[in-house]
ZATI-602640 format. One record per residue (C-alpha): residue number from 1; chain; x, y, z. Coordinates in steps of 0.001 Angstrom, whole numbers, always signed. Layout:
<NUM,'A',<X,Y,Z>>;
...
This chain:
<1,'A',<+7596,+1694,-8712>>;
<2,'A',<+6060,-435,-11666>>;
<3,'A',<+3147,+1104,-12890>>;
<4,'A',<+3569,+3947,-10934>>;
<5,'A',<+1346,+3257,-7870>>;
<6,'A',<+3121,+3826,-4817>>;
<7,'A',<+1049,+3327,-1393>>;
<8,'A',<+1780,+3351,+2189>>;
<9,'A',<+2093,+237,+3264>>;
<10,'A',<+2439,-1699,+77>>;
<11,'A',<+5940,-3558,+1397>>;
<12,'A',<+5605,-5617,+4344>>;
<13,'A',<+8629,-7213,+5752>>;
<14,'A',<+7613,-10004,+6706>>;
<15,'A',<+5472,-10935,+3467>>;
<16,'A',<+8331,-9874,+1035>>;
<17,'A',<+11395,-11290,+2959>>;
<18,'A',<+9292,-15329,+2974>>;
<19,'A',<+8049,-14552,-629>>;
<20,'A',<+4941,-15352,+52>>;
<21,'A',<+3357,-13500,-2318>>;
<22,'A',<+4937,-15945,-4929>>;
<23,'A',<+4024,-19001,-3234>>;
<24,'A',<+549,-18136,-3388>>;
<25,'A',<+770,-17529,-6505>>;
<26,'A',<+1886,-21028,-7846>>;
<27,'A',<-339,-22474,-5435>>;
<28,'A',<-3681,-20947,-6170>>;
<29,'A',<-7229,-22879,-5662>>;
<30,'A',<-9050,-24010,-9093>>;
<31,'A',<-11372,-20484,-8098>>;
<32,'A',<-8760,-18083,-7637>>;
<33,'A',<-7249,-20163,-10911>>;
<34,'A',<-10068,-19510,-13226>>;
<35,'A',<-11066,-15841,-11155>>;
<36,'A',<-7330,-15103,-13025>>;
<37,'A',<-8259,-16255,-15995>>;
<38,'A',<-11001,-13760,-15985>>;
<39,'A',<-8795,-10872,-14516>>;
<40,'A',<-5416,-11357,-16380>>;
<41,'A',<-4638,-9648,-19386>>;
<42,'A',<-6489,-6381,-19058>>;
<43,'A',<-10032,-8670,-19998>>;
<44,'A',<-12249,-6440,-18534>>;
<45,'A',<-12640,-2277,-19222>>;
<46,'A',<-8837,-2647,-20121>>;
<47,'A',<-7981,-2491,-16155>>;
<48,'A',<-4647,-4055,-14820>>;
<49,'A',<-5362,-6938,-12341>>;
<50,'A',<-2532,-8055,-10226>>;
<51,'A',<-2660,-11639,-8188>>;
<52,'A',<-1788,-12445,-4833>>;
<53,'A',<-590,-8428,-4390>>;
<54,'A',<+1302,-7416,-947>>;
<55,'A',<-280,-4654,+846>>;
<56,'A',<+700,-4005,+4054>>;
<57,'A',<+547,-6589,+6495>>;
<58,'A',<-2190,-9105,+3954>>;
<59,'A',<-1203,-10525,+938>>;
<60,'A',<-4311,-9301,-1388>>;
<61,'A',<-5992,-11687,-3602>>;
<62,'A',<-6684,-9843,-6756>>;
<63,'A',<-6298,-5609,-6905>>;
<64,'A',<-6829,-3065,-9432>>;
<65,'A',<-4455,-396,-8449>>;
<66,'A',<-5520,+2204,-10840>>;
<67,'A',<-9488,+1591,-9286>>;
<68,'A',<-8333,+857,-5773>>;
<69,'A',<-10798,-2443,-6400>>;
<70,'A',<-9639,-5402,-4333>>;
<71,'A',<-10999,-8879,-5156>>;
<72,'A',<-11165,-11768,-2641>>;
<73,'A',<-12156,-15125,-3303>>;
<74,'A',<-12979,-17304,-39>>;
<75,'A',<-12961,-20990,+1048>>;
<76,'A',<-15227,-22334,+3775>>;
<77,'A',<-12897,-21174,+6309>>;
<78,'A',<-13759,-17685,+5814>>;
<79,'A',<-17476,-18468,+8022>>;
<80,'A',<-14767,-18873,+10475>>;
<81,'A',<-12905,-16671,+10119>>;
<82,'A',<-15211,-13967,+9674>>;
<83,'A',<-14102,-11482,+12244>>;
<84,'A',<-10707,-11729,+10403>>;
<85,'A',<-12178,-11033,+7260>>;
<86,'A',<-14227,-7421,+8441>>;
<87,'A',<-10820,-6168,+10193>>;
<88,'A',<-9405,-6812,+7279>>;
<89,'A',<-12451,-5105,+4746>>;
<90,'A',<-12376,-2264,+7295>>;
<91,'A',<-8671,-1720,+6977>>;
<92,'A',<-8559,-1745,+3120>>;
<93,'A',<-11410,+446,+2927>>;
<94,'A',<-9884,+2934,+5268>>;
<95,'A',<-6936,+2820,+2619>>;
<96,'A',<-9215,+4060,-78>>;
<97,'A',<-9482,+587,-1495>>;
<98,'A',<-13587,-1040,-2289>>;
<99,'A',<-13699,-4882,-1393>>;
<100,'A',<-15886,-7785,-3350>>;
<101,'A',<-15647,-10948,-1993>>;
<102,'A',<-17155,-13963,-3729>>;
<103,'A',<-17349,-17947,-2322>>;
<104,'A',<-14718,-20041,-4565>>;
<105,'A',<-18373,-21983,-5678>>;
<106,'A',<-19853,-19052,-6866>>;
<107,'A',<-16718,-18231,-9324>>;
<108,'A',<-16618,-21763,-10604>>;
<109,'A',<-20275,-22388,-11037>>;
<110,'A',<-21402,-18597,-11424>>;
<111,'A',<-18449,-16973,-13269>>;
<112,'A',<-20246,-14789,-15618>>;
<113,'A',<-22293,-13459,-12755>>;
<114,'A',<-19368,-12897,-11043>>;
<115,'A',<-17724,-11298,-14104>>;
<116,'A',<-20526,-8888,-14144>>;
<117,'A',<-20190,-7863,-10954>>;
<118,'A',<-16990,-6924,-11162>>;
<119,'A',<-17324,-4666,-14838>>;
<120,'A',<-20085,-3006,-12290>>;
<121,'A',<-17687,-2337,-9658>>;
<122,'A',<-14774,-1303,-11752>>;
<123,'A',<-17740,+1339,-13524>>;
<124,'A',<-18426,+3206,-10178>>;
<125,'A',<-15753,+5660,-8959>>;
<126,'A',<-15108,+5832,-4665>>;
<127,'A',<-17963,+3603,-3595>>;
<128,'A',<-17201,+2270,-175>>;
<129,'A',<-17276,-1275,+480>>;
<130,'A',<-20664,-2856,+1928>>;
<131,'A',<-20688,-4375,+5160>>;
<132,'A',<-19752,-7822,+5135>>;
<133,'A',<-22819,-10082,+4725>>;
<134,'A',<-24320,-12877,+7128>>;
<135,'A',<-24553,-15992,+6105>>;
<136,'A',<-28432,-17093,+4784>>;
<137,'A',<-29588,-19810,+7197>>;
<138,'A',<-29754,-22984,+6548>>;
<139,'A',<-26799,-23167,+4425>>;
<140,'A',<-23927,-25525,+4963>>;
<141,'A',<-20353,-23614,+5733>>;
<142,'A',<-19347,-21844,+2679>>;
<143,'A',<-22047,-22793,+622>>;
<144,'A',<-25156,-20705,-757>>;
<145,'A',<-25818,-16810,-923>>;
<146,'A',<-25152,-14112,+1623>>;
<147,'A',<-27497,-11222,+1932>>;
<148,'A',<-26188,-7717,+3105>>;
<149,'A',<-28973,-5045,+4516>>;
<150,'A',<-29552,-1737,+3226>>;
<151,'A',<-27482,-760,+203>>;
<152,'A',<-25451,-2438,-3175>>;
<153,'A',<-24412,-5938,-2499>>;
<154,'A',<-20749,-7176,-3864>>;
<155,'A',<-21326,-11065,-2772>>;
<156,'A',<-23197,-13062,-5113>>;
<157,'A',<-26928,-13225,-4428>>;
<158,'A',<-29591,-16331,-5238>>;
<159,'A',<-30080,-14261,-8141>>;
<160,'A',<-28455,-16512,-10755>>;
């Protein structure tokens, strides 16, 4: 199958038979637009990126197959929907898969950083996925850092 990566799941019904995979795809935000342009094209390490990828029963943003790395880049409706979001982290990770998320501000304003983070992620071999962060307070909806507790952090800190 393509590149050779078969996994369980990867062919959903439902997702395949509405192609929605491909609508998705040619209606992307301005993030997940210029988070391509920093995926496509084997830019970083040489690693295969694929867009708007259909796993199961979610249609994943960005994935490295080869590194089991997924990518998500979330709108302000991900503080809402957050219990959506860690069923969804907890599921891929129980696939084998590692999960960054980033807000669509920081990959527009911060995309360097958020370049970096990736290279880091894509270095480190079977890492799992770190809890999904709370939201600093303070902040309006989808705007501003998120802190995690103990351990690495894959959202984008106040660092930058």
């Amino acid at each position: 199958m393509g590149d050779g990566y078969w996994m369980d799941g990867q062919t959903y019904k439902r997702i395949l038979t509405q192609r929605l995979q491909r609508a998705l795809r040619n209606n992307m935000t301005d993030a997940e637009r210029r988070m391509w342009d920093v995926l496509r094209g084997r830019q970083i390490c040489g690693h295969k990126f694929r867009r708007q990828h259909p796993y199961d029963r979610y249609i994943l943003d960005f994935v490295c197959l080869d590194r089991k790395l997924v990518v998500e880049v979330d709108g302000g409706q991900h503080t809402d929907d957050a219990c959506k979001d860690e069923e969804r982290t907890r599921f891929l990770e129980q696939a084998g898969f590692r999960v960054l998320r980033f807000w669509n501000h920081e990959v527009l304003t911060q995309t360097d950083a958020v370049q970096q983070m990736i290279w880091e992620a894509l270095q480190k071999k079977g890492d799992p996925s770190p809890p999904l962060p709370l939201p600093l307070r303070g902040r309006e909806k989808g705007e501003g850092a998120f802190l995690f507790g103990e351990g690495d952090s894959y959202r984008m800190s106040q660092l930058y």
